[in-house]
N, C-alpha and C positions, 0 to 999 in steps of 0.2 A: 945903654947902647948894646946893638949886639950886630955877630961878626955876621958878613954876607947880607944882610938885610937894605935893599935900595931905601936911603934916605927919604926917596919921596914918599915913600911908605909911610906913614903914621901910625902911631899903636892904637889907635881909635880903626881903621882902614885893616891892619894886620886881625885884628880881635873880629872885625864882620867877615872878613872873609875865613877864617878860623870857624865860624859861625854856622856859615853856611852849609848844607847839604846838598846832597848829587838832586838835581834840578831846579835850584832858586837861581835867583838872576842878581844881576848887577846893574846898574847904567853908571858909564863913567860920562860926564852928563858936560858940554861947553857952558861958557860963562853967562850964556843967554838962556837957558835951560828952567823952568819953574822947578827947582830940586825942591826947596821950604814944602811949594805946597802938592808935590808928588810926590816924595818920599816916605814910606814909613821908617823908616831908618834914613838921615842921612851924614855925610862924612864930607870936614870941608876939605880939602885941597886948595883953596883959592893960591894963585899966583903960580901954580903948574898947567903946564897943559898936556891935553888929552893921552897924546902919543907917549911921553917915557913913562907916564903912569901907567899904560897900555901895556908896553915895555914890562914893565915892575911885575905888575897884575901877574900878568902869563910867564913868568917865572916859577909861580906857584900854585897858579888856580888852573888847573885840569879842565878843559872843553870838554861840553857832555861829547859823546861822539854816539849816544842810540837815539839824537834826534838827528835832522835835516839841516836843522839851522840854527847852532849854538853863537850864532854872530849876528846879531840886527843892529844894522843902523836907522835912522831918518830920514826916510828920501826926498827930494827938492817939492815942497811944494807948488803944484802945478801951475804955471805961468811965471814962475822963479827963474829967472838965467841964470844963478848959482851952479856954479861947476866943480863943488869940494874934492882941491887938491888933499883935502888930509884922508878923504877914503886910499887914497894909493899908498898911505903912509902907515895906516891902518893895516891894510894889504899886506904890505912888505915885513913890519913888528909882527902880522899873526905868522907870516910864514917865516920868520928868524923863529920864532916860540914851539909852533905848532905843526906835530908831522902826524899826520899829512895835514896843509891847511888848509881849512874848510872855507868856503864861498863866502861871502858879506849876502845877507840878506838884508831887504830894503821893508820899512813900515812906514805906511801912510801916518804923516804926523799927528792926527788922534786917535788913531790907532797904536802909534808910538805911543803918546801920553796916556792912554790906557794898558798898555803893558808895561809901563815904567810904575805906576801906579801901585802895579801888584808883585813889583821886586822886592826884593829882599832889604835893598836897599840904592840908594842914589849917592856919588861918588861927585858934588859938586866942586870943577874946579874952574880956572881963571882964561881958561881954552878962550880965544877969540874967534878964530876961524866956524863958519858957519856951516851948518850941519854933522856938526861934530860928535853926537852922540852916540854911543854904543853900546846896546846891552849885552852882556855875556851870560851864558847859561851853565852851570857850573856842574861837572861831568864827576866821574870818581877817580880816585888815586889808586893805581892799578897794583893789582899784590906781587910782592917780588921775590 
């Protein structure tokens, strides 16, 4: 065990994102999500959901900030009445994290599942709430 480290964290989860370089991605992916067969990497979480992992994540992983849109969600697909409260949840965790914080970008969902595809890796966890996925795009750790 080690000190400051959020629990929900896993050392399977701590080691990908450790992993990662300034521009691979992420998807921390709902419970309904095809993670098995869209991930080339993936990391379970089951029985957490989306947001305090969200939370956890952006405690340590740096948003690129030299693209446009280091934040993609899943947008409703069309004729969906779906109205996902957890984008505003999302919203509020990127701006606790991230200054200044950047917009949620929206992907058509196989366009989604084609840019999940080519992440780095998928972050399957027990999220219910629908349309819950979101990719992060992982920026550099600025010199001090």
């Amino acid at each position: 065990m080690l000190i400051g480290i959020p629990e929900i964290l896993s050392p399977e989860l701590l080691k990908i994102l450790m992993e990662m370089g300034h521009g691979d991605e992420i998807v921390l992916a709902d419970g309904n999500f095809p993670a098995a067969s869209m991930g080339k990497r993936v990391a379970r979480c089951d029985g957490h959901p989306v947001v305090p992992l969200l939370d956890a994540v952006l405690r340590f992983f740096p948003l690129d900030t030299f693209v446009q849109k280091p934040v993609l969600c899943m947008a409703v697909v069309a004729g969906d009445k779906t109205q996902p409260a957890i984008w505003n949840e999302f919203r509020k965790t990127i701006a606790a994290r991230v200054t200044p914080a950047p917009e949620i970008a929206f992907l058509e969902r196989f366009d989604f599942y084609e840019r999940a595809k080519q992440a780095y890796a998928v972050v399957a966890t027990g999220e219910r709430a629908l349309y819950a996925n979101v990719i992060l795009k992982k920026g550099v750790v600025p010199q001090t």
